[in-house]
N, C-alpha and C positions, 0 to 999 in steps of 0.2 A: 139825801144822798141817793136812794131811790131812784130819782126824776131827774138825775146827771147822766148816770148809764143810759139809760134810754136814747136822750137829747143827744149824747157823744155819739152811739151808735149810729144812731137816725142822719147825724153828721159828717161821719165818716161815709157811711152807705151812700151817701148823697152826692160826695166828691169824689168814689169810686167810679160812680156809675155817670157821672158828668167826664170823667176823666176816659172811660171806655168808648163813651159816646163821642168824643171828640177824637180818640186815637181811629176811632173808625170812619170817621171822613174824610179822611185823607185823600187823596184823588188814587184810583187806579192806574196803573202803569198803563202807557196806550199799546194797543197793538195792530198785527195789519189792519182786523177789520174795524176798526175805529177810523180808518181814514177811506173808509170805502165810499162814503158821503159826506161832505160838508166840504167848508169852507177854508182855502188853504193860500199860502202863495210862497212864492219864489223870486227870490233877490239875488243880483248878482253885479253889487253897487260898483265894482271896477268897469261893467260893461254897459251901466247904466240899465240895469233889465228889471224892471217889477214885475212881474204878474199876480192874479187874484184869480184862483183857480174853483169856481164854484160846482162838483161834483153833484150829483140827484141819480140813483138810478144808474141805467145804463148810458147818463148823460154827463160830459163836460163840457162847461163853458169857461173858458180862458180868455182874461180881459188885461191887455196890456195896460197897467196902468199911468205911463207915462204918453203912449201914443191914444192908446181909449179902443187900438182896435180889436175885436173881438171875433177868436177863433173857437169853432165846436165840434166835436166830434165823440165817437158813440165809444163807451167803456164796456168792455169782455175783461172781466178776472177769469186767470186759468186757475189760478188759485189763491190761496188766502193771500198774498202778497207780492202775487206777480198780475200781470195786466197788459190788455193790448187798447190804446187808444188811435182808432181809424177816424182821419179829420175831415170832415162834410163839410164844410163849409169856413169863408175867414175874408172880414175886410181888410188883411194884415197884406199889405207887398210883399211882404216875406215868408207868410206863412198860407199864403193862397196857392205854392207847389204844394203842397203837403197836403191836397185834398186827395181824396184816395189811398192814401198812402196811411203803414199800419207802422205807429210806433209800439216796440217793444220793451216793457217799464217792469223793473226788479226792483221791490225796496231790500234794500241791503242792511239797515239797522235802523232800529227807533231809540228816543233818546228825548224825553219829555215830552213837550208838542212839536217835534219835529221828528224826520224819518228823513234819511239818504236813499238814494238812489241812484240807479243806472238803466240809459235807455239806450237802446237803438232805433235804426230806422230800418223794416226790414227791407232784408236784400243790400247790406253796406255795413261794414267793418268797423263804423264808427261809432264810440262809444264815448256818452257825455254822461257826468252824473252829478248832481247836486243835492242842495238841503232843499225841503217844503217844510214849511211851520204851518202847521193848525192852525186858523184864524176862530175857530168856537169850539 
């Protein structure tokens, strides 16, 4: 009777701390700075729009995935969750005006692997904002 107690305990202790160890895995809730580098994109299957937004540093590359063209330009956080990206360069027809020019990026809420947002273009009234989902 002895060597029940024991074994029970030894049992119980085993499933406690399997059971601790696994509530603690759980993925952390993401926040701004999680999305300060890696890999991201943006859909917006009404207008037919993919991108695959590869951030590093003070760098992003945005690669249209439907067309393949590929636009870059340098990332400034003002702070934890706002951003200015200035575009250098683009094989895009459409995104080759936007060289020089400084978009101004607000995430406005996170929500799993994805965050909202609203940008402008400075110097113009116009304000567009969508989903980005975390690709890693």
């Amino acid at each position: 009777m002895t060597d029940i107690i024991p074994t029970t305990l030894n049992r119980v202790a085993l499933i406690f701390g399997l059971l601790l160890t696994l509530g603690s895995c759980k993925d952390a809730a993401m926040t701004c700075e999680d999305v300060h580098e890696g890999v991201f994109e943006i859909t917006k299957p009404e207008e037919n729009y993919a991108v695959r937004i590869e951030r590093k540093g003070d760098q992003q590359i945005e690669t249209n995935l439907n067309t393949g063209a590929v636009t870059k330009a340098q990332v400034t956080w003002d702070n934890i969750c706002n951003y200015q990206l200035t575009y250098t360069e683009s094989t895009s027809e459409h995104a080759v005006n936007l060289i020089g020019k400084v978009l101004l990026v607000r995430i406005t809420g996170i929500q799993g692997n994805q965050y909202t947002y609203e940008a402008v273009l400075r110097g113009t009234q116009t304000v567009t904002s969508g989903i980005i989902t975390a690709m890693d």
